[in-house]
NUKOLLUM-379173 format. One record per residue (C-alpha): residue in one letter; residue number from 0; z, y, x. Coordinates in Angstrom, 3 decimals. Example, Ala and Ser with C-alpha at 12.3 -4.5 7.8 and 13.67 -1.06 7.14 Angstrom:
! NUKOLLUM-379173
PT|A|0|7.800|-4.500|12.300
PT|S|1|7.140|-1.060|13.670
! end
This chain:
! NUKOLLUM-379173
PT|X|0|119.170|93.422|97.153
PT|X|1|117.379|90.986|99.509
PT|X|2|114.049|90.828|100.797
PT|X|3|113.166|87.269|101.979
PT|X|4|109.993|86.175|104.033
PT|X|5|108.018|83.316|102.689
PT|X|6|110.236|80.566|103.738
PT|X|7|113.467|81.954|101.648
PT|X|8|115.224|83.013|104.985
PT|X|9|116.961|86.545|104.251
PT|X|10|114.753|89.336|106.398
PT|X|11|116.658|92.246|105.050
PT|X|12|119.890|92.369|102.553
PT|X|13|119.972|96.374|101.322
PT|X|14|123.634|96.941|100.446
PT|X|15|123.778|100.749|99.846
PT|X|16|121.341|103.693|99.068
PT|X|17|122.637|106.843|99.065
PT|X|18|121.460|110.557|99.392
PT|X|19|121.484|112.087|103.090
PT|X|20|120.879|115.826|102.975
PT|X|21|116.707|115.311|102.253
PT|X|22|116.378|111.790|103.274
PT|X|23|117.530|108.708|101.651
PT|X|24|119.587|106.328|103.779
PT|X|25|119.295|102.422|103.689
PT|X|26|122.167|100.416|104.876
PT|X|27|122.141|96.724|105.256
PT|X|28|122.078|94.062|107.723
PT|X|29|118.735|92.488|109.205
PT|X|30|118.549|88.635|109.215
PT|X|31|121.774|88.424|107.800
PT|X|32|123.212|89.505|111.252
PT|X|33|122.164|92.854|112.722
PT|X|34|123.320|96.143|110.638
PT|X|35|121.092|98.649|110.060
PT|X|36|120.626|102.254|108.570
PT|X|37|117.541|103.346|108.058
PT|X|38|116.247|106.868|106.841
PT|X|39|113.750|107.717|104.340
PT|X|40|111.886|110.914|104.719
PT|X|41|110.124|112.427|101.643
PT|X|42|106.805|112.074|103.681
PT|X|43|107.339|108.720|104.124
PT|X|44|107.911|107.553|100.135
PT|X|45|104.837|110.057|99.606
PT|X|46|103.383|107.582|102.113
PT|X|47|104.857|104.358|100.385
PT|X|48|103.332|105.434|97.073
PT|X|49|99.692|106.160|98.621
PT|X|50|99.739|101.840|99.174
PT|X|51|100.288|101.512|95.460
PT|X|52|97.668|101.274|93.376
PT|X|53|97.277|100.261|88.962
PT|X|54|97.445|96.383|89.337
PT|X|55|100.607|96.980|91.858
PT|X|56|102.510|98.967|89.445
PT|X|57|101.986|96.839|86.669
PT|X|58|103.211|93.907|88.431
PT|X|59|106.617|96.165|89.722
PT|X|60|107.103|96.870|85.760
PT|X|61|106.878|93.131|84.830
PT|X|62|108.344|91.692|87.261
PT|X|63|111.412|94.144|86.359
PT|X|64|111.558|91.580|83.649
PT|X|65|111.352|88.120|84.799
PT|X|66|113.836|85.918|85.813
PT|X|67|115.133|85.465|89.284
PT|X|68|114.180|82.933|92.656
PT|X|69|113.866|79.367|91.648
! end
């Protein structure tokens, strides 16, 4: 998975989630260079899911189903 800033330049590419003890672990590379893990602590996804809100989630579900970058 990539996330790209506005100009399609690569910010983050996630190559592997996986389960550590009660975290979850993010390992990619940062601007297609720099490897990184990052850790995900259950009070920060309770966090990430306090900035969603009904119009957000919608658009997560649909966009599930459209088509990729042009």
């Amino acid at each position: 998975m990539e996330l790209f800033i506005k100009h399609n330049d690569s910010l983050k590419t996630v190559e592997k989630l996986s389960p550590d003890g009660g975290n979850l672990l993010i390992e990619g590379q940062i601007m297609s260079t720099l490897p990184v893990r990052a850790i995900l602590t259950p009070d920060q996804a309770r966090a990430a899911f306090k900035l969603l809100n009904v119009k957000t989630v919608l658009f997560l579900l649909i966009i599930l189903f459209r088509r990729g970058r042009k």
